[in-house]
C-alpha positions in Angstrom: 110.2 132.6 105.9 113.4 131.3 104.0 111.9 128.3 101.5 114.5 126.0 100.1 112.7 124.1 96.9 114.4 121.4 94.9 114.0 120.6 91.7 115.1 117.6 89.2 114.7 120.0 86.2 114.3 123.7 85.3 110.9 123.7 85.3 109.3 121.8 87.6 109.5 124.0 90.8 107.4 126.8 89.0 105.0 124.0 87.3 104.1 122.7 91.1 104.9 125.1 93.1 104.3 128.8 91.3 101.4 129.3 93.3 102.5 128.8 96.7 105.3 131.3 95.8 102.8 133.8 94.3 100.4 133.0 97.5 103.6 134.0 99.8 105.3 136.8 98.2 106.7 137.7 101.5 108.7 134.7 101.7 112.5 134.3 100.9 112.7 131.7 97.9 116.4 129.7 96.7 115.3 127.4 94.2 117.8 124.2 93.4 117.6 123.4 89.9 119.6 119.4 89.9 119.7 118.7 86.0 121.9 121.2 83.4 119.1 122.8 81.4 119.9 121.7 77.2 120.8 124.9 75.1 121.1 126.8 79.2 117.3 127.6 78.8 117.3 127.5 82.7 113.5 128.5 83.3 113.9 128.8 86.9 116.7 131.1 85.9 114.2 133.4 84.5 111.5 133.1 86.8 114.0 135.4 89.4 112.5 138.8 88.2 108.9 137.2 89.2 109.9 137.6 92.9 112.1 136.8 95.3 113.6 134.0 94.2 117.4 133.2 94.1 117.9 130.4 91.8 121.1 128.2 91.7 122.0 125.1 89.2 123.8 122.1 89.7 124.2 121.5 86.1 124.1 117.1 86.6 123.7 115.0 83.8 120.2 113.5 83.6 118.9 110.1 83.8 117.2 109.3 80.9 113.3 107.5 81.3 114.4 104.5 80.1 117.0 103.7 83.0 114.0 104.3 85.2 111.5 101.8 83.5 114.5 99.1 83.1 115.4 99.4 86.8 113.0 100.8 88.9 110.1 99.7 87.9 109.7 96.6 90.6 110.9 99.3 92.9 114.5 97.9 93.6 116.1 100.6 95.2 120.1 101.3 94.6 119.8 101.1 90.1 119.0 104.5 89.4 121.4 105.7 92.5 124.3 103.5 90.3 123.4 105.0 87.0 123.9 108.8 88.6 126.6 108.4 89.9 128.8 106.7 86.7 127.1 109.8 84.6 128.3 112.8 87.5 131.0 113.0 89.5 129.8 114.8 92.2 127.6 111.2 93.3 124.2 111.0 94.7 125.6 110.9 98.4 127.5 114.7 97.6 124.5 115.6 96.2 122.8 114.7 99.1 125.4 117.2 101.3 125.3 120.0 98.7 121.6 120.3 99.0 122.1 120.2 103.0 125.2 122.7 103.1 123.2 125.4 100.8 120.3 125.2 102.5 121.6 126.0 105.7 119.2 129.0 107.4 116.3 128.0 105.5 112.8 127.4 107.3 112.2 124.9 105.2 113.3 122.6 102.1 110.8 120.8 99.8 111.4 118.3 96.6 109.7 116.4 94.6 107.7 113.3 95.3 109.4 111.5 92.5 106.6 110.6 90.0 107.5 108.3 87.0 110.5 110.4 85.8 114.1 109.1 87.0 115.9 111.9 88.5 112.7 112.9 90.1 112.4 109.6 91.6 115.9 109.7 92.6 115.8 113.5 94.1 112.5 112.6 96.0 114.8 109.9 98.5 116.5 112.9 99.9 115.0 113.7 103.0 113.0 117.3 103.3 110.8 119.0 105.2 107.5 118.1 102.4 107.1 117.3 98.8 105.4 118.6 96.1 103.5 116.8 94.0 104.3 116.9 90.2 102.8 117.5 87.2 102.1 116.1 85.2 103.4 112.6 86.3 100.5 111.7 87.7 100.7 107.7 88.8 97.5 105.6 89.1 96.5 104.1 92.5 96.9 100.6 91.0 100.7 101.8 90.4 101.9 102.6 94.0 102.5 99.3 95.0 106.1 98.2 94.9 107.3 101.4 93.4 109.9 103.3 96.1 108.6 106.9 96.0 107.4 109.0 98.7 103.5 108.0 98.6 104.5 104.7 100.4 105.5 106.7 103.1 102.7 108.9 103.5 99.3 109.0 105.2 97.3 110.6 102.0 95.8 112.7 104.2 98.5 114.9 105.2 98.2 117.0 101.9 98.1 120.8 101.9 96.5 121.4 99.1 96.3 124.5 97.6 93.6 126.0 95.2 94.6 129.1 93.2 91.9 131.5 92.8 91.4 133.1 89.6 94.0 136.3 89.5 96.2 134.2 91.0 96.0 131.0 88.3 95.8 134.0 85.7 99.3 134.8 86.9 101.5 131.8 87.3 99.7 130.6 83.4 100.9 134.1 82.8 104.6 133.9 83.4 104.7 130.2 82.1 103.6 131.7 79.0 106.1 133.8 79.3 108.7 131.4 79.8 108.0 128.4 77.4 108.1 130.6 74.2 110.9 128.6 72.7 110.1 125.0 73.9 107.9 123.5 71.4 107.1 120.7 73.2 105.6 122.5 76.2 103.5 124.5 74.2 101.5 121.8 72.2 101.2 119.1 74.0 101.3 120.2 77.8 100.1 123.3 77.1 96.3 123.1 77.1 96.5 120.2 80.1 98.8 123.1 82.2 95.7 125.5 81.6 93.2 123.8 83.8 95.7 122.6 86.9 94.6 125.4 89.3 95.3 122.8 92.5 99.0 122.4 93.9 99.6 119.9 96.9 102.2 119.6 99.1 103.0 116.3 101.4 104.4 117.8 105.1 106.3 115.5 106.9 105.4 114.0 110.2 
């Protein structure tokens, strides 16, 4: 299969979805990176010689945290949408039709559910075939209310979830290792919580 995945930033494909590609090496991978990556330190860039994985970057400003918890946080829909398109020319609604016109021949296209972060919240109201779940912007259950992201719209039992077994989780820690040599951030702080997610889960669309 051809697998189109989305991603706000550089990363976060890998981070939630590094074992499904590992699982399914005979698949056909184009990963979408959305955000420009500071200093180019594209990791989905690098993640290419892992597999077969095509990667190709927008290179749009990002929305910064606060933008999200100042407008989105009663779930008003249309604020974050505003703020995007003042900060990149190419608007959310050609955004929208870039996504659709590269993905053209793929099986199928997944993005984020859009988890406390702003641009991930804003990438996960493009329509696609199922989205992945992020980490590590985990919300509470006493959160989902009035908040527009894709858990509103979803029966939580139409997860595929996906457990890694051990050579496999030994791998994708591997090449994150591998990848996150220079981002200090990622190494102390996310680092030991990273070690222990061995469960990815993807939301299919009805």
């Amino acid at each position: 299969m051809k697998i189109a995945i989305c991603e706000p930033h550089s990363d976060d494909c890998w981070l939630n979805m590094g074992g499904y590609i590992l699982t399914h090496p005979e698949n056909e991978y184009l990963i979408i990176t959305i955000a420009e990556s500071p200093k180019n330190h594209n990791k989905s860039f690098v993640l290419r010689k892992f597999g077969n994985i095509k990667n190709i970057c927008y290179s749009c400003k990002n929305i910064e945290k606060d933008y999200f918890i100042k407008f989105d946080k009663d779930g008003v829909r249309g604020e974050i949408e505003d703020i995007f398109n003042a900060k990149n020319k190419i608007g959310f609604e050609g955004l929208k039709e870039k996504i659709k016109q590269d993905t053209v021949g793929y099986d199928k296209v997944y993005g984020p559910m859009g988890l406390r972060d702003a641009l991930h919240n804003l990438i996960a109201r493009i329509e696609f075939d199922g989205y992945y779940r992020e980490v590590p912007y985990f919300w509470n259950r006493n959160e989902w209310k009035g908040v527009k992201y894709k858990y509103n719209e979803y029966d939580l039992n139409d997860i595929e979830e996906l457990k890694l077994d051990d050579d496999k989780f030994q791998y994708k820690w591997k090449i994150f290792d591998t990848v996150y040599q220079d981002q200090i951030g990622m190494m102390i702080w996310f680092r030991p919580f990273y070690k222990s997610i061995q469960i990815e889960q993807i939301y299919q669309k009805k």
